[in-house]
C-alpha positions in Angstrom: 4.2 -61.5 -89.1 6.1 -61.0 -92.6 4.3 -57.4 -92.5 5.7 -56.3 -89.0 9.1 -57.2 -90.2 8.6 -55.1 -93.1 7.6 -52.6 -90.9 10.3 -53.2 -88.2 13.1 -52.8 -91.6 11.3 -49.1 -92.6 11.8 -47.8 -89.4 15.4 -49.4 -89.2 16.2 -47.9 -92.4 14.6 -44.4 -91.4 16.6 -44.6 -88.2 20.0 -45.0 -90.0 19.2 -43.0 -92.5 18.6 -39.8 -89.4 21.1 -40.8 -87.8 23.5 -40.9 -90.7 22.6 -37.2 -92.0 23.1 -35.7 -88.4 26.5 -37.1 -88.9 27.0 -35.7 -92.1 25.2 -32.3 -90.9 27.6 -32.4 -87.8 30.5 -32.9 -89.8 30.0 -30.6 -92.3 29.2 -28.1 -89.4 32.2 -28.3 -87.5 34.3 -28.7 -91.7 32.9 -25.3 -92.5 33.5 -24.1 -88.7 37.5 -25.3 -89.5 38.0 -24.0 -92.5 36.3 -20.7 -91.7 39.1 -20.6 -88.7 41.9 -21.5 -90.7 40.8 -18.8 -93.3 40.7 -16.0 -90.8 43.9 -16.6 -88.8 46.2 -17.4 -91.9 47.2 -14.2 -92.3 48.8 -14.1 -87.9 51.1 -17.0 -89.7 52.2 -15.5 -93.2 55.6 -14.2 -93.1 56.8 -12.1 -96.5 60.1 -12.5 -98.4 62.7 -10.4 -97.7 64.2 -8.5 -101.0 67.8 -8.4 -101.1 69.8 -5.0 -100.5 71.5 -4.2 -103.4 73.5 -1.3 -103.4 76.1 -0.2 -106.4 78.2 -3.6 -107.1 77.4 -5.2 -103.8 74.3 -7.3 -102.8 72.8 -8.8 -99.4 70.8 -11.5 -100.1 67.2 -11.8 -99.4 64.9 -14.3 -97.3 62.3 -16.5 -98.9 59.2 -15.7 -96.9 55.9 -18.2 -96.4 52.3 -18.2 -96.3 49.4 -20.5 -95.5 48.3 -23.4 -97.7 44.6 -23.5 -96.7 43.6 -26.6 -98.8 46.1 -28.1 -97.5 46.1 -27.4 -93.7 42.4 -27.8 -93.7 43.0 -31.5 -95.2 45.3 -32.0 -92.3 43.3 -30.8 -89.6 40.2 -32.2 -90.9 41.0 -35.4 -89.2 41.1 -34.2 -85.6 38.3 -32.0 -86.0 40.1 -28.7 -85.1 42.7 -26.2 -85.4 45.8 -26.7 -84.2 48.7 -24.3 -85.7 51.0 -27.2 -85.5 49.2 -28.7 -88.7 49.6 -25.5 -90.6 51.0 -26.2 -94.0 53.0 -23.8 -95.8 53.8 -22.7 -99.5 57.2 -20.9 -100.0 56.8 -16.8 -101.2 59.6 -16.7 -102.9 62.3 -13.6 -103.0 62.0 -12.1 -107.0 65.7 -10.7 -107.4 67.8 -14.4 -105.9 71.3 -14.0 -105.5 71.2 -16.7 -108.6 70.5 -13.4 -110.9 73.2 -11.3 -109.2 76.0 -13.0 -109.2 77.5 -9.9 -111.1 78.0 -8.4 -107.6 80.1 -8.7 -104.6 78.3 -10.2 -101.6 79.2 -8.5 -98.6 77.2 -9.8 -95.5 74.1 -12.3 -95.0 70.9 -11.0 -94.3 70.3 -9.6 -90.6 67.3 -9.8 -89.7 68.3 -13.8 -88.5 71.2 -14.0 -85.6 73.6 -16.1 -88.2 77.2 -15.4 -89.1 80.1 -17.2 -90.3 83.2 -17.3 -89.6 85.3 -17.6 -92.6 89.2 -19.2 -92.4 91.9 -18.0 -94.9 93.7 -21.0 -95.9 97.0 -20.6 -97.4 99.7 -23.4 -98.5 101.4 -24.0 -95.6 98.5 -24.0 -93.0 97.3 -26.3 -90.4 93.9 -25.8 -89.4 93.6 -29.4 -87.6 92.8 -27.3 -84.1 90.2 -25.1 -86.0 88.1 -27.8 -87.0 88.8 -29.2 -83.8 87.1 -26.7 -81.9 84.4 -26.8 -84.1 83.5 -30.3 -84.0 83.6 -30.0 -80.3 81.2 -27.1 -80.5 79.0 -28.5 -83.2 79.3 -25.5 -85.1 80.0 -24.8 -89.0 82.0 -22.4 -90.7 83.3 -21.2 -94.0 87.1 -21.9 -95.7 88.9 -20.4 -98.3 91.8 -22.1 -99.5 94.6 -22.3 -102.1 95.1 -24.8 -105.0 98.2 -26.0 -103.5 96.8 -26.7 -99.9 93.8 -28.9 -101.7 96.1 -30.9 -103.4 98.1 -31.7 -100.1 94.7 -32.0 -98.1 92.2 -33.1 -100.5 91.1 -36.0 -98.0 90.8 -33.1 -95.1 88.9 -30.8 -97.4 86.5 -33.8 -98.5 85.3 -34.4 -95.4 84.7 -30.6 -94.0 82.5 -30.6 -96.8 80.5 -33.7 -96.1 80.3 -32.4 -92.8 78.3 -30.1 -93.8 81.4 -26.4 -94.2 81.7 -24.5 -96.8 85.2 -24.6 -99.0 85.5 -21.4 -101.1 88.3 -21.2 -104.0 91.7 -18.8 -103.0 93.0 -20.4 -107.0 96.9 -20.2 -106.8 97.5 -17.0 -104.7 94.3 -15.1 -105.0 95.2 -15.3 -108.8 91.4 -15.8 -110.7 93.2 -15.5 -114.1 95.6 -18.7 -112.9 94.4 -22.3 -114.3 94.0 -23.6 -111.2 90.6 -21.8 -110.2 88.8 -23.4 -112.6 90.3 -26.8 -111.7 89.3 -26.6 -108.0 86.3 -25.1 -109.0 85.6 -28.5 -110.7 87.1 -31.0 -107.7 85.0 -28.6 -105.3 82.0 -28.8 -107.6 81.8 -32.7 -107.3 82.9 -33.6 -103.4 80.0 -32.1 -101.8 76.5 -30.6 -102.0 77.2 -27.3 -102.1 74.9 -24.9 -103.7 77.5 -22.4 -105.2 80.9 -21.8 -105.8 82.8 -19.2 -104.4 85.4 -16.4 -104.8 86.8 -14.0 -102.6 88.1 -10.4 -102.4 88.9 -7.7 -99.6 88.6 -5.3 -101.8 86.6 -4.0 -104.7 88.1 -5.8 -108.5 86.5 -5.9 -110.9 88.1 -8.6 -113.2 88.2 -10.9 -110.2 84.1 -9.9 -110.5 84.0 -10.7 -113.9 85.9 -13.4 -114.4 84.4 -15.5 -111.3 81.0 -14.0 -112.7 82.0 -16.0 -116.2 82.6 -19.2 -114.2 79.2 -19.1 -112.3 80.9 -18.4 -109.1 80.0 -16.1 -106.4 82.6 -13.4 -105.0 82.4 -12.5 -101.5 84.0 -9.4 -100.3 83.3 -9.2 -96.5 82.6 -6.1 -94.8 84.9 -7.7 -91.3 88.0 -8.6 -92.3 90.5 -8.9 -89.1 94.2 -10.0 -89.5 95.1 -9.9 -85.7 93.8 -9.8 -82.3 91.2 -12.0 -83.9 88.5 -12.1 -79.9 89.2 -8.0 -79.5 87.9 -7.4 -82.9 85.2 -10.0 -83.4 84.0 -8.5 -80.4 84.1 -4.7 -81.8 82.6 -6.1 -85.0 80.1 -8.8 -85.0 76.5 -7.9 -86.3 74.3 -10.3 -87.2 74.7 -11.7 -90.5 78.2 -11.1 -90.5 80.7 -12.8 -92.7 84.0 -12.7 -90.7 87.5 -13.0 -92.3 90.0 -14.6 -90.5 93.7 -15.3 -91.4 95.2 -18.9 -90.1 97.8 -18.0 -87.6 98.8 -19.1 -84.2 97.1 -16.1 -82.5 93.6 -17.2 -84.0 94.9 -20.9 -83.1 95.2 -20.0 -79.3 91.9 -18.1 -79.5 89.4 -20.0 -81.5 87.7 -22.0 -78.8 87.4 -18.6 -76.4 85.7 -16.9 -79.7 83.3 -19.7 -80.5 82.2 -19.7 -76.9 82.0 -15.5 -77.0 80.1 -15.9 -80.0 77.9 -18.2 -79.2 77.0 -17.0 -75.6 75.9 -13.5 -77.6 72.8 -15.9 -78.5 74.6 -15.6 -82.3 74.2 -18.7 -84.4 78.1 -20.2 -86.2 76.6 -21.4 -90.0 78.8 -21.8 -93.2 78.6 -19.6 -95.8 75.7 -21.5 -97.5 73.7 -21.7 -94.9 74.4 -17.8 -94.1 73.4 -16.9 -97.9 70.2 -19.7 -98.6 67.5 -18.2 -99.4 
């Protein structure tokens, strides 16, 4: 008796132990099978960084591009047993000349090869852009605003909150004047009320100590190539290309137009961002 139960235990033990290395076989099978897969179709998924356009003292920034992590994705499809592109993992190809080592030049448009613009709102003193950002809350849209020293001080609470909303405030200093003190103090109150990447300057026109000097505080100058002063839905609509920054005074005609321009806009299957988004990498 104590022999066939010896007997009965090899067999069990032989069993298992067949049974367990088919498992192993089939798994390794169908692990070599995946990562084979995922090997030859990485490539259909890779998508390379775009290199900005940089031309004289002007610059359009590049796209970081992406590619396949195979160890990676194969970890992540290993435990459903097949591919499926929605596990795909990605590491970031990164664009070599960033708008971080350029900031020397005027930027003049976001990329185009995405449908994104921005509209971007000269702010002066005396102002009101309450039905702007009206409009754009109702849209759930974002956009860009440049405004002067004097209209933060009256409006800092206002100008808090479009950047926590996720806007982009730019710096106008005292009257366009980059030489005047107070650039560099709202460069510092702008600095710490929100997340925003960079600081910003602007310019319709080609000057090169506005360059320099905003180049010595870390800032980055913006000269857009659409700047419109009247008859703000006529021009947008002879103008707009994607990655467009668009210029736009505060006045009442832009007042009684701004919703009819987000809806044109949008309806052109564009995309309203603020400036950061427009120029992230």
């Amino acid at each position: 008796m104590k022999k066939f139960f010896e007997i009965i235990g090899i067999l069990t033990l032989m069993i298992g132990s067949f049974v367990y290395t088919e498992k192993v076989g089939t798994t390794a099978k169908l692990s070599d099978t995946l990562l084979t897969e995922i090997k030859s179709k990485k490539d259909g998924y890779k998508e390379n960084a775009i290199e900005p356009i940089i031309k004289d003292d002007t610059i359009i920034p590049g796209i970081n591009g992406k590619e396949v992590d195979v160890d990676k994705s194969y970890e992540a499809m290993s435990k459903i047993g097949y591919f499926d592109d929605k596990l795909l993992v990605y590491k970031p190809l990164k664009v070599e000349n960033t708008l971080d080592k350029n900031k020397d030049k005027y930027v003049i448009n976001g990329n185009n090869t995405k449908m994104d613009i921005t509209l971007l709102f000269k702010v002066s003193n005396k102002d009101d852009i309450t039905n702007i950002i009206k409009m754009l809350e109702s849209k759930e849209v974002k956009a860009t605003f440049f405004i002067e020293s004097k209209y933060l001080e009256k409006h800092h609470n206002q100008i808090i909150k479009l950047v926590q909303n996720g806007h982009t405030v730019g710096n106008l200093s005292n009257n366009e004047d980059y030489d005047d003190s107070d650039f560099v103090w709202m460069k510092t109150i702008l600095t710490n009320i929100g997340p925003q990447i960079y600081n910003y300057c602007y310019t319709e026109k080609p000057n090169k100590k506005i360059l320099r000097v905003c180049n010595i505080q870390n800032s980055v100058t913006i000269m857009p190539q659409i700047i419109i002063k009247n008859n703000p839905l006529l021009n947008i609509k002879k103008q707009i290309l994607p990655g467009s920054i668009i210029s736009l005074d505060v006045n009442s005609e832009l007042n009684n137009q701004i919703e009819v321009i987000l809806n044109y806009i949008t309806s052109k299957g564009y995309k309203l961002v603020s400036l950061e988004e427009l120029l992230k990498e």
